[in-house]
ROKEGU-158411 format. One record per residue (C-alpha): residue in one letter; x, y, z. Coordinates in Angstrom, 3 decimals. Example, Ala and Ser with C-alpha at 12.3 -4.5 7.8 and 13.67 -1.06 7.14 Angstrom:
REM ROKEGU-158411
+------+----------+----------+----------+
: resn :        x :        y :        z :
+------+----------+----------+----------+
:    A :   12.300 :   -4.500 :    7.800 :
:    S :   13.670 :   -1.060 :    7.140 :
+------+----------+----------+----------+
REM end
This chain:
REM ROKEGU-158411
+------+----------+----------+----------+
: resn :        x :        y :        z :
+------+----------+----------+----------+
:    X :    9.520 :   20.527 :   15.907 :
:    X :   10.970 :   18.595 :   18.842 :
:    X :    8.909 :   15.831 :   19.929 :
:    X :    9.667 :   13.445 :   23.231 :
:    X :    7.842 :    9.839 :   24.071 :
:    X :    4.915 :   11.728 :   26.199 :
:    X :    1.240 :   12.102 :   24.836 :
:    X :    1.199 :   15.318 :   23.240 :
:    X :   -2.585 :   17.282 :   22.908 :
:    X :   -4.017 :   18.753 :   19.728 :
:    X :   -7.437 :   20.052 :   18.429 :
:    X :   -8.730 :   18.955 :   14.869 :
:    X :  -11.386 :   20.386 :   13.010 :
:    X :  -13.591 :   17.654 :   11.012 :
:    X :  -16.575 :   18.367 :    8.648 :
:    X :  -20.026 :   17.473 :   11.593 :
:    X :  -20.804 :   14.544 :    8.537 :
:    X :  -16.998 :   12.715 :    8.458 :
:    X :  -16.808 :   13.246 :   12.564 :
:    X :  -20.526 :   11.157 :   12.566 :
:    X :  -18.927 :    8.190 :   10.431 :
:    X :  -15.461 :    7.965 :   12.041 :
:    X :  -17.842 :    8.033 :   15.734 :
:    X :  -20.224 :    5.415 :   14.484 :
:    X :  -16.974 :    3.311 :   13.103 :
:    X :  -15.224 :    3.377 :   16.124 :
:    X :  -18.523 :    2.543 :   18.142 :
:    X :  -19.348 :   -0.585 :   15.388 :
:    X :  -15.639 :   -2.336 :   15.816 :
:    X :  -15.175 :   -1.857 :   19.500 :
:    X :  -12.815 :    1.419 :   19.593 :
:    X :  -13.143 :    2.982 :   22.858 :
:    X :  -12.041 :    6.688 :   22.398 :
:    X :  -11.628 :    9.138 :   19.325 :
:    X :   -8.357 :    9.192 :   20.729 :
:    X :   -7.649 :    5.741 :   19.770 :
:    X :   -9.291 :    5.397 :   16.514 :
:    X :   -7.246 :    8.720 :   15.393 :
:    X :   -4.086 :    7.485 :   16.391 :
:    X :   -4.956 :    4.080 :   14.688 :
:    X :   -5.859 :    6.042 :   11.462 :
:    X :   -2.527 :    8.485 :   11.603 :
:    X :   -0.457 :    5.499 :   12.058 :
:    X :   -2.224 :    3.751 :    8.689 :
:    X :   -1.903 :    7.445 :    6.932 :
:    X :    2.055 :    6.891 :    7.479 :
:    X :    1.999 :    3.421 :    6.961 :
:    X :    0.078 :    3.960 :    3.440 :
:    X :    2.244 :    7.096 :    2.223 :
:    X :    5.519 :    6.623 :    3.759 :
:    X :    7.161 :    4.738 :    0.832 :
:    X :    6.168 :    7.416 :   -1.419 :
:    X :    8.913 :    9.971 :   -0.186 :
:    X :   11.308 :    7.458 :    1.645 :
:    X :   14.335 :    6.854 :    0.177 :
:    X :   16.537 :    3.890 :    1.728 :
:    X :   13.773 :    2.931 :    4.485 :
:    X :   12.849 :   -0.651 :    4.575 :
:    X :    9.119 :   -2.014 :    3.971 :
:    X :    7.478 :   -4.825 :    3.302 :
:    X :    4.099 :   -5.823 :    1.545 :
:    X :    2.345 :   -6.875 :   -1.572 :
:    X :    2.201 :   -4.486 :   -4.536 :
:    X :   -1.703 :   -5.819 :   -6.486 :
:    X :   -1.148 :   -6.193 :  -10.152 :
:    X :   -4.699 :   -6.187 :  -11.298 :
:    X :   -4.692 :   -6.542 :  -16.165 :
:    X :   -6.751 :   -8.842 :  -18.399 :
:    X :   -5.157 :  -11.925 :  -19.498 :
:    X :   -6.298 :  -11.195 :  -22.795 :
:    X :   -3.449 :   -8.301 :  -23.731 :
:    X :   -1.066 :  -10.492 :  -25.787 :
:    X :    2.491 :  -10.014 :  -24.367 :
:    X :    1.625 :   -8.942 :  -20.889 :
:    X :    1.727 :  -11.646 :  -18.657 :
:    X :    5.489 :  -12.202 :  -20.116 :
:    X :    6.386 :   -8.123 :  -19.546 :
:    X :    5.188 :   -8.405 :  -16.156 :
:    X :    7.427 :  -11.775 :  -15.721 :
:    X :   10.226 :   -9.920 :  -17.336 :
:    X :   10.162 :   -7.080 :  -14.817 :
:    X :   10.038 :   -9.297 :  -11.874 :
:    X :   13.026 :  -10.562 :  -13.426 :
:    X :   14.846 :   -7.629 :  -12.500 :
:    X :   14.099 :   -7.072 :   -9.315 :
:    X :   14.417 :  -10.596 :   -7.432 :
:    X :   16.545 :   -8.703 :   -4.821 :
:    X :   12.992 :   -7.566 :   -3.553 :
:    X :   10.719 :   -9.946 :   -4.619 :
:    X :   10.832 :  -13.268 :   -2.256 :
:    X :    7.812 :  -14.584 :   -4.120 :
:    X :    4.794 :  -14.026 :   -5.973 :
:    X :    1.105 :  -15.236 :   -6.081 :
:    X :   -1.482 :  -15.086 :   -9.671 :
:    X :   -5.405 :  -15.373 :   -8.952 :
:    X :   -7.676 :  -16.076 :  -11.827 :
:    X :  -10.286 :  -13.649 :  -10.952 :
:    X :  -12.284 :  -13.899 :  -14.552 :
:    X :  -11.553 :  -15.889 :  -17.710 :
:    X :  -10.277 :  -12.219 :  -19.160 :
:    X :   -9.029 :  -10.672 :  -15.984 :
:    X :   -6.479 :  -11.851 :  -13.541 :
:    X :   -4.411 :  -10.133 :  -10.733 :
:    X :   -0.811 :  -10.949 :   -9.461 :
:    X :    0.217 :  -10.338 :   -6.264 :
:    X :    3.905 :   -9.045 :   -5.700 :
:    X :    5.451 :   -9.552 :   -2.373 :
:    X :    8.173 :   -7.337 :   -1.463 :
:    X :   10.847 :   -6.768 :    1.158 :
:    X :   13.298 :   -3.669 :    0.475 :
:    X :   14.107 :   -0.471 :    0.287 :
:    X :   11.599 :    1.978 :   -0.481 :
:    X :   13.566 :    3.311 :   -3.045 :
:    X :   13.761 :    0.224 :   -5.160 :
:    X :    9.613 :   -0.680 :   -4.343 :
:    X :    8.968 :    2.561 :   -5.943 :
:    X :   11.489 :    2.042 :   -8.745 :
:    X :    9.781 :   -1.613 :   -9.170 :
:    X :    6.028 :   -0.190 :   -9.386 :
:    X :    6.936 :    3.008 :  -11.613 :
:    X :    8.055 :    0.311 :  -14.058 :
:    X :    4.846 :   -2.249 :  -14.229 :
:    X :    2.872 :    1.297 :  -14.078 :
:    X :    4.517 :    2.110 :  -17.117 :
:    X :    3.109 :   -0.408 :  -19.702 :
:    X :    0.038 :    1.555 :  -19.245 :
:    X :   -1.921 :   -1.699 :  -20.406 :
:    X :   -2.599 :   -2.800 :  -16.704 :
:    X :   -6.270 :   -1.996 :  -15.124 :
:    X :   -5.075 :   -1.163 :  -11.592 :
:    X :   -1.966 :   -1.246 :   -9.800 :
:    X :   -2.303 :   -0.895 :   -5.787 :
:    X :    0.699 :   -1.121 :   -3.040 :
:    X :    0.215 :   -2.191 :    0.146 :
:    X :    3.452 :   -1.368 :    2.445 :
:    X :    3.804 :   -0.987 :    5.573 :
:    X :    7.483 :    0.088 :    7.382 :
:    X :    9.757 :   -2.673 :    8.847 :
:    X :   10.817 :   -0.804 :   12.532 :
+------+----------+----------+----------+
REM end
């Protein structure tokens, strides 16, 4: 498909229920046009997905390390890992949420390649409660 700079037209097809909620979104936060609001949500449909099938494209973000302090060794695997990837990681943030639970916050600046590389490996020690990336693409 060839695509230039102009506004290009298309029909969509949405279930009568999810067209209700997106119109009574868009009316609650001050969205003038279904236009708008679907060209806000396409853009954070790329932004969210994009560094799942880039390769060398740059992002930036916060990957949301959420595990229970409790798991003896974890805290130190997690450190360990971070260890090997301070080429992407400027800095990172840990929240007591709970006396058991805690979540670490991993900011990033790289190649998507290497994000993914870094979040397949903390998703790996399969001991962690959640694990959530937020990215978005550096134009």
């Amino acid at each position: 498909m060839k695509y230039s700079k102009k506004t290009i037209k298309t029909g969509v097809s949405f279930p009568s229920e999810l067209l209700r909620n997106f119109d009574k979104v868009l009316k609650e936060i001050g969205i003038p046009s279904r236009s708008q609001g679907l060209q806000e949500a396409i853009r954070a449909f790329i932004t969210i997905n994009t560094w799942r099938i880039g390769g060398e494209e740059s992002v930036a973000g916060a990957i949301l390390v959420h595990y229970s302090h409790d798991i003896k060794g974890l805290e130190e695997e997690l450190t360990d890992i971070q260890h090997e990837f301070t080429d992407i990681i400027p800095s990172a943030l840990h929240l007591h949420l709970t006396k058991e639970d805690c979540l670490l916050i991993i900011v990033v600046k790289g190649a998507v390649s290497r994000i993914r590389e870094l979040t397949e490996k903390i998703r790996s020690l399969r001991r962690i409660k959640q694990l959530t990336p937020i990215l978005t693409p550096i134009y």
